[in-house]
C-alpha positions as CSV (number, residue, x, y, z in Angstrom):
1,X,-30.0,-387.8,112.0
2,X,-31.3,-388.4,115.3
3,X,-29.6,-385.2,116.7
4,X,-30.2,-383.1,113.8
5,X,-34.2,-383.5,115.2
6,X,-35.6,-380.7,116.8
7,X,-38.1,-382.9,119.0
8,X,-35.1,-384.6,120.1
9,X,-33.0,-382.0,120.8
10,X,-35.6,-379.9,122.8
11,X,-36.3,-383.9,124.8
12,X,-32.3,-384.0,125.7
13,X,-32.5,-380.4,127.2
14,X,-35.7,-380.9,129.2
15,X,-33.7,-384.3,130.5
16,X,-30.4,-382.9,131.4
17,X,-32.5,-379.6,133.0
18,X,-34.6,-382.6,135.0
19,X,-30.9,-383.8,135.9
20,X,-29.6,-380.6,137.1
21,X,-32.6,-379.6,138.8
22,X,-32.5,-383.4,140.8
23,X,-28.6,-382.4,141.9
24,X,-30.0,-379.1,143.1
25,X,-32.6,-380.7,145.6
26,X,-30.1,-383.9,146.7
27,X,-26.8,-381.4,147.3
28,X,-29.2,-378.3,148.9
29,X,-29.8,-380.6,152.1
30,X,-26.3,-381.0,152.9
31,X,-24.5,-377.9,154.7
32,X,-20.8,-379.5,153.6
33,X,-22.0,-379.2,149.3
34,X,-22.4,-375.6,149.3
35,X,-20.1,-375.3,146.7
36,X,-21.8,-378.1,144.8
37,X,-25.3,-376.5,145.0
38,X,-24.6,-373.0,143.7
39,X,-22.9,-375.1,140.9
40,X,-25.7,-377.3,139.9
41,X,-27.9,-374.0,140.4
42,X,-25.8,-372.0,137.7
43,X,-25.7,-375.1,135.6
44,X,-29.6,-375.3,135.9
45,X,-30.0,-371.3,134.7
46,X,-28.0,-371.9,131.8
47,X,-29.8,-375.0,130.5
48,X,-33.3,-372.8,131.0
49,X,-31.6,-370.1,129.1
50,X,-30.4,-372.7,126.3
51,X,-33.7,-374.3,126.3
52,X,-35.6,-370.7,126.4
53,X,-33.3,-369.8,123.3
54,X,-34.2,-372.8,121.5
55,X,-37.5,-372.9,121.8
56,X,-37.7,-369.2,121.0
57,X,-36.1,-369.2,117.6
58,X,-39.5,-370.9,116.3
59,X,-41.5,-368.0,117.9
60,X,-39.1,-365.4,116.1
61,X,-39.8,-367.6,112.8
62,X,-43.4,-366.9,113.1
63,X,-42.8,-363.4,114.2
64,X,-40.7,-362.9,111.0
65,X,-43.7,-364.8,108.8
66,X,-46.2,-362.0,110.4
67,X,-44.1,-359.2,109.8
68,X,-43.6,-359.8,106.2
69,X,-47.4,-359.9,105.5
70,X,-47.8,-356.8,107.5
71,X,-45.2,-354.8,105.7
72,X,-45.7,-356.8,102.5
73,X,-41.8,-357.9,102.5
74,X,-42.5,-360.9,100.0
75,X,-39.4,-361.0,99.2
76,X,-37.9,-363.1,102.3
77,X,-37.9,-366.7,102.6
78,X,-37.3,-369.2,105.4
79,X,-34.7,-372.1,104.4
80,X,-32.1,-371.5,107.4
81,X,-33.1,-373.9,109.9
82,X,-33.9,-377.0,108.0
83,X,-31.4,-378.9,109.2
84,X,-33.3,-379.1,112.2
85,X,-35.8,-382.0,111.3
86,X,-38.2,-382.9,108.8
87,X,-41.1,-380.5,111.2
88,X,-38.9,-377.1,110.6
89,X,-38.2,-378.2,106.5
90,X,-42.0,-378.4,106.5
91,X,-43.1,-375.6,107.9
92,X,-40.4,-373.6,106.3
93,X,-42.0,-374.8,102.7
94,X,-45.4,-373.8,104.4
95,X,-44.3,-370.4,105.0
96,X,-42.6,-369.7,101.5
97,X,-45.3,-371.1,99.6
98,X,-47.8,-368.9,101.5
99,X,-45.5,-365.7,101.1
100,X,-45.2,-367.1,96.9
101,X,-49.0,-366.8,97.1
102,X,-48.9,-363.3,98.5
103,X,-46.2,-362.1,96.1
104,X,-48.3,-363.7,93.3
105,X,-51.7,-362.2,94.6
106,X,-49.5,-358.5,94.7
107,X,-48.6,-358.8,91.6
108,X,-51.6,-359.6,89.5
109,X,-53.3,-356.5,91.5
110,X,-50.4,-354.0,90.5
111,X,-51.1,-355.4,87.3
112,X,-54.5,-355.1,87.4
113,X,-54.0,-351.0,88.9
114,X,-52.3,-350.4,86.6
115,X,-54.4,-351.5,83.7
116,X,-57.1,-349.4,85.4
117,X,-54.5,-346.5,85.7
118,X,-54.2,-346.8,81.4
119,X,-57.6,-346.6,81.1
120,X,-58.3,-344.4,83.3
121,X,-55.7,-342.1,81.3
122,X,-57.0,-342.6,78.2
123,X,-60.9,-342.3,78.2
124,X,-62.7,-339.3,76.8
125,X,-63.9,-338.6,79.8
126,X,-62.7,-336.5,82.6
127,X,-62.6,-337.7,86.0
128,X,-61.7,-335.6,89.3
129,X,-62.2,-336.7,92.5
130,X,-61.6,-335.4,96.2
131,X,-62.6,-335.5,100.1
132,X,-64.5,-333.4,102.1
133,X,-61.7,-331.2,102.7
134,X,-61.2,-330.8,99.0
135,X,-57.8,-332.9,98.6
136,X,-57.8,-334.6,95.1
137,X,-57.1,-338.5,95.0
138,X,-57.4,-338.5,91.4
139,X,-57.3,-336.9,88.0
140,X,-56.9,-337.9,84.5
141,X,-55.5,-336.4,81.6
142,X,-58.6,-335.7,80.1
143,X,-59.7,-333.3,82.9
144,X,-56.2,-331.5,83.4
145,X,-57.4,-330.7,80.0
146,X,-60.5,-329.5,80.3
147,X,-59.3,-327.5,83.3
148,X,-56.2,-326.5,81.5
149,X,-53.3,-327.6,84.7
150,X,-50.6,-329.7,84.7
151,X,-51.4,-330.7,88.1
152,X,-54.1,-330.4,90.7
153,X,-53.5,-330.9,94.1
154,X,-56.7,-329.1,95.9
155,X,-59.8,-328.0,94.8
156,X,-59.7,-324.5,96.2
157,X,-56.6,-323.9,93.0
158,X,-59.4,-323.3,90.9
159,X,-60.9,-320.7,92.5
160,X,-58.9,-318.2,90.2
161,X,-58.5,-320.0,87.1
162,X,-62.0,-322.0,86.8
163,X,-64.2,-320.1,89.6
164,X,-67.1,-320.8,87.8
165,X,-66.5,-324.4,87.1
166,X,-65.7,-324.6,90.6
167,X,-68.8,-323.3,92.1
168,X,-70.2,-325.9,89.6
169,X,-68.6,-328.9,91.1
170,X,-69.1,-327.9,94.8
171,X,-72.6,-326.9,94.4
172,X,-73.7,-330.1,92.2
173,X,-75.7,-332.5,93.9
174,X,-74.8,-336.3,94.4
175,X,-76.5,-337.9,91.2
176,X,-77.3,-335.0,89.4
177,X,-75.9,-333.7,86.1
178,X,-75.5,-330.1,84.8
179,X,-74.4,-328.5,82.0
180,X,-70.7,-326.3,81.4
181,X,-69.6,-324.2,78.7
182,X,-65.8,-323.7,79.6
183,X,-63.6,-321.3,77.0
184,X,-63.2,-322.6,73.3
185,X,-66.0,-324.8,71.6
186,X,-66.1,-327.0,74.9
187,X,-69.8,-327.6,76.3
188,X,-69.1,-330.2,79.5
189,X,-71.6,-333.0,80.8
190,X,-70.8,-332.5,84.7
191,X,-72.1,-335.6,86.6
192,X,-71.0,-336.1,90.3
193,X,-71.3,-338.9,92.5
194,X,-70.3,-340.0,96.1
195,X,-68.3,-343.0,97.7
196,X,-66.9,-344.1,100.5
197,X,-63.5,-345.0,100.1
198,X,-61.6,-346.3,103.4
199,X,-64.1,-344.6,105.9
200,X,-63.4,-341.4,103.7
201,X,-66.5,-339.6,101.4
202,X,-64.6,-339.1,98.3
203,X,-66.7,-337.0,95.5
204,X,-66.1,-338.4,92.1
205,X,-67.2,-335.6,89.7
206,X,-67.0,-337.0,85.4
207,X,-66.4,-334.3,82.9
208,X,-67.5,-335.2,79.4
209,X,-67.7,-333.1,76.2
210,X,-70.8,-333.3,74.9
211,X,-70.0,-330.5,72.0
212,X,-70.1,-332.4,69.2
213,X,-73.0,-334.8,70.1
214,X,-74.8,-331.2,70.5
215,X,-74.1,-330.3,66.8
216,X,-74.8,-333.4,65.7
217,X,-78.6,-333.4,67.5
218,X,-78.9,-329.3,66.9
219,X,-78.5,-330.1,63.3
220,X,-80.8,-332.5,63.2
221,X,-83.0,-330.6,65.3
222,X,-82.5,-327.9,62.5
223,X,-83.5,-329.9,59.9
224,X,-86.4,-331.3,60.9
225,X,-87.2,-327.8,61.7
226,X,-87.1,-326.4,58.4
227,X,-88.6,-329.4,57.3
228,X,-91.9,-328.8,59.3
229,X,-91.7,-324.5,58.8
230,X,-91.4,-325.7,54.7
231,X,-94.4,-328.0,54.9
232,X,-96.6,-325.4,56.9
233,X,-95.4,-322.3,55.2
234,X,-95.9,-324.0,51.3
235,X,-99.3,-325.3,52.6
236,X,-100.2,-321.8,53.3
237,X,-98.3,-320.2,50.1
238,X,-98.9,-322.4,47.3
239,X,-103.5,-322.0,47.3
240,X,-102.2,-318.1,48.0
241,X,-100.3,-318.4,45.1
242,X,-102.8,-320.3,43.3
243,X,-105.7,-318.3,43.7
244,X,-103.7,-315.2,42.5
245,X,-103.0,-316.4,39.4
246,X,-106.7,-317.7,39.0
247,X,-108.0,-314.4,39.9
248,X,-106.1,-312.2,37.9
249,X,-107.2,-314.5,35.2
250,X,-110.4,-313.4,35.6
251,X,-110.0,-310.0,35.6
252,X,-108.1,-310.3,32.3
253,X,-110.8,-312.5,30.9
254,X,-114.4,-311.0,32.5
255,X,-113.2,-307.3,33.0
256,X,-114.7,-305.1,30.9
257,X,-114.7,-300.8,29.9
258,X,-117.7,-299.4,29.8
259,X,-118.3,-295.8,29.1
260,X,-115.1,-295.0,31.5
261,X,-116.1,-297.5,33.7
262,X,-114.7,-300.8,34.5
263,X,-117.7,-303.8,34.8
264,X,-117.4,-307.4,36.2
265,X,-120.2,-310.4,35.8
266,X,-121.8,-311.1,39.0
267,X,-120.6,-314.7,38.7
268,X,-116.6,-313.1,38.4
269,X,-117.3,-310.9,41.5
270,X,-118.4,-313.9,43.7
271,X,-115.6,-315.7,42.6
272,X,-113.4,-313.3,43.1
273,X,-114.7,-313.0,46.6
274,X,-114.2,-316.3,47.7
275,X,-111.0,-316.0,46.7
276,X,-110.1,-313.3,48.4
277,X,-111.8,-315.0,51.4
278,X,-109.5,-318.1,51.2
279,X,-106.5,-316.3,50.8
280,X,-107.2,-313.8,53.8
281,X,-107.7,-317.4,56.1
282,X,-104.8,-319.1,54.8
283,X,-102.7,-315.8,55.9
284,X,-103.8,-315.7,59.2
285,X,-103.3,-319.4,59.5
286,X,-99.7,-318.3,58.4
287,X,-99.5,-315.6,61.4
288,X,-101.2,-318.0,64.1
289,X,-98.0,-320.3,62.9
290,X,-95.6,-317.5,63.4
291,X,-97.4,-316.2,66.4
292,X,-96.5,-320.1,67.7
293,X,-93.0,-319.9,66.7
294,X,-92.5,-316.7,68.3
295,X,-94.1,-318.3,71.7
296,X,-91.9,-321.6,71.2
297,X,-88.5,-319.7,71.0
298,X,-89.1,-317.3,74.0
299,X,-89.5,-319.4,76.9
300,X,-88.6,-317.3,80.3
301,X,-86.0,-319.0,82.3
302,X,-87.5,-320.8,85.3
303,X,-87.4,-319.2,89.0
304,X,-86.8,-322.3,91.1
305,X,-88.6,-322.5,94.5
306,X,-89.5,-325.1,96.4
307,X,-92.9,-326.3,95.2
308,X,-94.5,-329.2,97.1
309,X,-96.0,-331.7,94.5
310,X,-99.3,-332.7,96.3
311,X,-100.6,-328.7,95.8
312,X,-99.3,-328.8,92.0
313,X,-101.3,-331.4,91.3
314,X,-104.4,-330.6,93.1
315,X,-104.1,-326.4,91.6
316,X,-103.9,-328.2,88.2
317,X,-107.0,-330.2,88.8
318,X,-108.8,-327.5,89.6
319,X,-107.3,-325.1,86.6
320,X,-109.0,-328.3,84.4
321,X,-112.4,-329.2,86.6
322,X,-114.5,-327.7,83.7
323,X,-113.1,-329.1,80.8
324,X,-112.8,-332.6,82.5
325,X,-116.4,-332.5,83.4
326,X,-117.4,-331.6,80.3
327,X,-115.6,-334.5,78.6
328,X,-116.5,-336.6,81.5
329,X,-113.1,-337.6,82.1
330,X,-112.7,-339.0,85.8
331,X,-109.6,-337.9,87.2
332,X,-107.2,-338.8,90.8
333,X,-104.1,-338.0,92.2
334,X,-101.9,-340.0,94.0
335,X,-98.5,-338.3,95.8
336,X,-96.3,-340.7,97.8
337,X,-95.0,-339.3,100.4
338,X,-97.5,-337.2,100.4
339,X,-94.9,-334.4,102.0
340,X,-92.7,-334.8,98.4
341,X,-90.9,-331.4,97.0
342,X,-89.7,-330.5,93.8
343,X,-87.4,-327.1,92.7
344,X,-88.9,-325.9,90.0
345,X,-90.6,-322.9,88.8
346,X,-94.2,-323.3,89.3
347,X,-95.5,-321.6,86.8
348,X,-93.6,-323.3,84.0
349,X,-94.4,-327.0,85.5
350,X,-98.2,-325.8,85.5
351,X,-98.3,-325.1,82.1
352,X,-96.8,-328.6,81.4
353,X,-99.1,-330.2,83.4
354,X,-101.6,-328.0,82.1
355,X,-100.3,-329.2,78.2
356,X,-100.0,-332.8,79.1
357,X,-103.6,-333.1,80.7
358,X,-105.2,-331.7,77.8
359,X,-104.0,-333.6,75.5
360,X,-104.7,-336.6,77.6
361,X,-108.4,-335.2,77.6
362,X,-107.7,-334.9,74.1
363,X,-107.1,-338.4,73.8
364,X,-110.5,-340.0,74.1
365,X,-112.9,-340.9,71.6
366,X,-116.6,-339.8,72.4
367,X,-117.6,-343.5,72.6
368,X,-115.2,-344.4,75.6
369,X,-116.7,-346.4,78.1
370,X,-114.2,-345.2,80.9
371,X,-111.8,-342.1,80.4
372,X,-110.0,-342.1,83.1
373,X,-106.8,-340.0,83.6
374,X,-104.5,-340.8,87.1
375,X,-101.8,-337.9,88.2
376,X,-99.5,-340.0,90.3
377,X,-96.0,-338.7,91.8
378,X,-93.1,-340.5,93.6
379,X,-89.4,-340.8,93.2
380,X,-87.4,-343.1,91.2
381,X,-84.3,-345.5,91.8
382,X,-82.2,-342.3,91.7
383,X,-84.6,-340.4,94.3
384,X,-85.0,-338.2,91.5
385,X,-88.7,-337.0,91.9
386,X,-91.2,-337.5,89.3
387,X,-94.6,-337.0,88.3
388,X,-96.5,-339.2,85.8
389,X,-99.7,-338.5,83.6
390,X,-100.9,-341.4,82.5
391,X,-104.6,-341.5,80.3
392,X,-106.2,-344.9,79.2
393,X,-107.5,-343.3,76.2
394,X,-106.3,-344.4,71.9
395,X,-102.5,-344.3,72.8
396,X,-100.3,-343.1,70.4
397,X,-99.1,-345.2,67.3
398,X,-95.7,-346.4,67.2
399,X,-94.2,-344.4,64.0
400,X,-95.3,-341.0,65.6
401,X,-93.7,-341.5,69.4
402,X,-90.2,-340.2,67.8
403,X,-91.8,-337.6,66.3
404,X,-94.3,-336.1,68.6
405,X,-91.6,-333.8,70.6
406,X,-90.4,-332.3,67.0
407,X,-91.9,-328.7,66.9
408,X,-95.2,-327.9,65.2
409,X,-96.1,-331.9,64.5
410,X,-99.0,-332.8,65.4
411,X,-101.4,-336.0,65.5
412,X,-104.4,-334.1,65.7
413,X,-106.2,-332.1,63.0
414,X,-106.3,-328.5,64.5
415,X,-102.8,-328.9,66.5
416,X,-100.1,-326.5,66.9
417,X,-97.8,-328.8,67.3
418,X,-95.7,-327.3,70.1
419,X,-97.4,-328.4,73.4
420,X,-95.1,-331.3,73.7
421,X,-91.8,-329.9,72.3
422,X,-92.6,-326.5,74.2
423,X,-93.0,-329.0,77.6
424,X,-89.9,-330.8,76.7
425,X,-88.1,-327.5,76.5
426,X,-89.0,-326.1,80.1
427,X,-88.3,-329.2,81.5
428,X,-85.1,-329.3,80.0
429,X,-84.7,-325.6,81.6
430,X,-85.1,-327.7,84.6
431,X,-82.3,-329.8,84.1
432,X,-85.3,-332.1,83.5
433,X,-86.5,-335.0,81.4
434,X,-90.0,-335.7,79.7
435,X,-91.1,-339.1,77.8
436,X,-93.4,-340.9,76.8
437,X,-95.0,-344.5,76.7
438,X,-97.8,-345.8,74.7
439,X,-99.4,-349.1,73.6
440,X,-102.3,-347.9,71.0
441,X,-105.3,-348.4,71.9
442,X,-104.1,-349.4,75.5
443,X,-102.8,-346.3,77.2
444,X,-100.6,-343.4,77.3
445,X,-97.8,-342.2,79.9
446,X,-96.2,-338.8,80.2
447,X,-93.1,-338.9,82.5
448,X,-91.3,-335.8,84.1
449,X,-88.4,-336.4,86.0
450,X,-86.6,-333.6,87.8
């Protein structure tokens, strides 16, 4: 066993090279061993070489080891040279269980790809994504549906199929979503994001169909819609109706003939004047509530331009100076960083702002000790920018904050009730949001985010 050891063996060729190399230097000095010297010198190569090779083989072992990580060649194993001592067996068990834990390790991750790959395949949404130079990594079913292809390799191939679609994903921003009607009953929620992927910016765009989620919330929408035009159009219709019937019972009952001539008691007359004076207010309530609806359904759509957030605040304050000083409502803005820009149409925000302050105004009772209303503006964790309105007047109850952005409800007595649903709806033109917070009696917080 002694010989089969590789310490041992590598000992005996260092020895007999000591030996050779010893016959070398005694038979170099003498002119007469010549012969005996270039002997012993060959000798002496060939043991380095033997010894060289020998040692060598262990290097090439851990060159093989190496290799098969790089090129993940698992499949190898190292059994060979075991007969070589108890060291070699060892480390040949070292390297297979190491390359076992590798093939292991690759395994459960194809396993795990490819789990993501099913899913990936089988959501309801769309995803696309691609590099800068518009090469696609990856595309689901789902989108080679929406986009009607079998297979996308670039970008640029929808140019002449989708054009629109893809000036859509190419323009979008990073973190912002848009809206996409494609052909067909298909209305797409297009959201894009960026990663970096390997050094490489990969865009990640989701496509979602949000068609039927939009019938579901139009009919609602609908519904509550009639609901509110049937509670305002029968409280204007039934007195009309009411006080027709009671005055043509009077004219039945008091009107009289005489001598060709048709006479009414005074009493009959005033009635019938003041019911002729109710019925002519209740109609023009009726047309102010048209006159609202008309306004609420023709909303111009916005021309963006770069607004900067500081002025539209300020312009506002001023549009409201007399009306706050009048309530003696104390008012402040606050814009951080103070140099923040919004796309919007100015216009459009103003009159949201506009809306949302007055109400806030609105929103105090004449006893309050403090009304104080603060305009403040930042961005959020999405750097989407966003200004708040925020009032610390009566709040608003709990049962109404679903209800208050339904058109023509209103909490207060002579309301339209389309400030807030006519806001929401140009912010929405915005590819905006607008909510609200509210603890009664505590506060009130209107926020749009663009």
């Amino acid at each position: 066993m002694g010989f089969k050891d590789f310490r041992f063996k590598v000992a005996i060729r260092v020895v007999l090279v000591g030996v050779t190399m010893a016959g070398v230097a005694w038979s170099i000095n003498d002119p007469n061993m010549i012969v005996t010297t270039v002997l012993f010198g060959l000798v002496s190569i060939s043991q380095l070489l033997e010894l060289y090779r020998f040692i060598a083989r262990t290097n090439r072992k851990l060159t093989l080891f190496l290799e098969s990580i790089k090129y993940s060649d698992f499949i190898s194993g190292f059994s060979a040279d075991n007969q070589l001592g108890s060291s070699f067996k060892d480390l040949n068990i070292a390297f297979n269980e190491v390359l076992e834990a590798f093939r292991k390790a690759r395994s459960e991750k194809e396993e795990h790809l490819q789990y993501l790959n099913t899913i990936v395949e089988h959501v309801s949404t769309g995803l696309i994504s691609y590099d800068t130079e518009g090469q696609v990594q990856l595309i689901n079913a789902t989108a080679k549906r929406f986009l009607k292809v079998d297979t996308l390799r670039n970008i640029d191939e929808l140019i002449e199929s989708q054009s629109r679609l893809y000036k859509v994903l190419f323009d979008l921003p990073t973190g912002k979503s848009t809206l996409h009607r494609i052909e067909g009953d298909i209305q797409l929620s297009v959201h894009a994001t960026d990663i970096i992927l390997r050094g490489t910016q990969i865009k990640l765009v989701a496509l979602q169909n949000i068609q039927p989620e939009l019938q579901k919330k139009e009919l609602e929408a609908w519904q509550n819609l009639t609901r509110v035009l049937r509670h305002e159009i029968m409280n204007s219709i039934t007195p009309i109706a009411s006080l027709t019937s009671t005055m043509k019972d009077i004219l039945i009952e008091d009107l009289t003939e005489k001598q060709g001539q048709y006479e009414l008691p005074e009493e009959a007359v005033e009635d019938l004047q003041e019911g002729l004076g109710t019925i002519e207010g209740r109609s023009q309530g009726l047309i102010r509530f048209i006159d609202a609806y008309r306004d609420y359904t023709s909303i111009p759509l916005p021309k963006i331009g770069k607004v900067a957030v500081k002025q539209l605040l300020e312009y506002t304050m001023r549009l409201m100076k007399v009306e706050l000083r009048k309530s003696n409502v104390t008012i402040s803005i606050n814009v951080k960083p103070e140099s923040l820009m919004v796309n919007v149409d100015e216009e459009l925000i103003e009159q949201v702002l506009i809306n949302l302050v007055k109400n806030a105004v609105e929103a105090f009772e004449p006893d309050h000790p403090a009304p104080e209303i603060n305009l403040t503006a930042d961005v959020d964790r999405l750097d989407n920018p966003q200004i708040k309105v925020r009032d610390n007047g009566k709040g608003i109850i709990r049962e109404a904050l679903d209800q208050i952005f339904i058109p023509f409800y209103s909490t207060k007595s002579k309301g339209s009730g389309i400030g807030l649903s006519l806001s929401r709806q140009i912010m929405q033109l915005h590819n905006g949001t607008l909510t609200v917070e509210s603890e009664s009696g505590e506060f009130t917080v209107f926020t749009m985010t663009f």
